[in-house]
N, C-alpha and C positions, 0 to 999 in steps of 0.2 A: 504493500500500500504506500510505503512513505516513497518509493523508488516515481511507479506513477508521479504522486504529487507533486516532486523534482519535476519530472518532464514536461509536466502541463506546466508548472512556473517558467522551465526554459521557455519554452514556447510560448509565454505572454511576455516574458520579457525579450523575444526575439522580434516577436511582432508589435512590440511598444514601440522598438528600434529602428524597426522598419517603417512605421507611421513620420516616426519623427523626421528621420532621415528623408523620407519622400515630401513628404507633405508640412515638414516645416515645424516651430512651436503653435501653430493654430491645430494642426493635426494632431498633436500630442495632448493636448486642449481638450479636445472633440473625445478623441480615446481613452481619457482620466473621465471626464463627465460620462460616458457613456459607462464607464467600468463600474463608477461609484454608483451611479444611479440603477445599473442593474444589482449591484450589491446590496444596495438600500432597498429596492423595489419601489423606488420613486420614479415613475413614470413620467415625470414630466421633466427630470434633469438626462433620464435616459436620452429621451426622443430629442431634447436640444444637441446631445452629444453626437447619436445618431444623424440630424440634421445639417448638421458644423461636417460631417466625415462625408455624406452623400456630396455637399454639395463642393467641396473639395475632390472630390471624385469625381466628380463633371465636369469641374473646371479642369482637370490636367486632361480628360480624353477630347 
């Protein structure tokens, strides 16, 4: 179990790094709100964080 837990942590913090690195400190932004607020079950910090990452996602395609 603790082995799992390690590789899910790699792998958020590989794709924290990748947010950042692509998309800047507004992406990283977007990726901390959307983390917390799925953490909290606060729905409405979610969906801004969600919002901030889509539309950054539009903008670079």
């Amino acid at each position: 179990m603790p082995l799992i837990a390690l590789v899910f942590a790699g792998l958020a913090i590989a794709f924290e790094q990748l947010v950042e690195w692509r998309y800047g400190p507004m992406g990283l932004i977007a990726f901390a709100a959307l983390a917390i607020g799925l953490k909290a079950k606060n729905t409405l910090f979610s969906s801004i964080g969600a919002v901030i990452l889509v539309l950054l996602l539009a903008q670079s395609g």
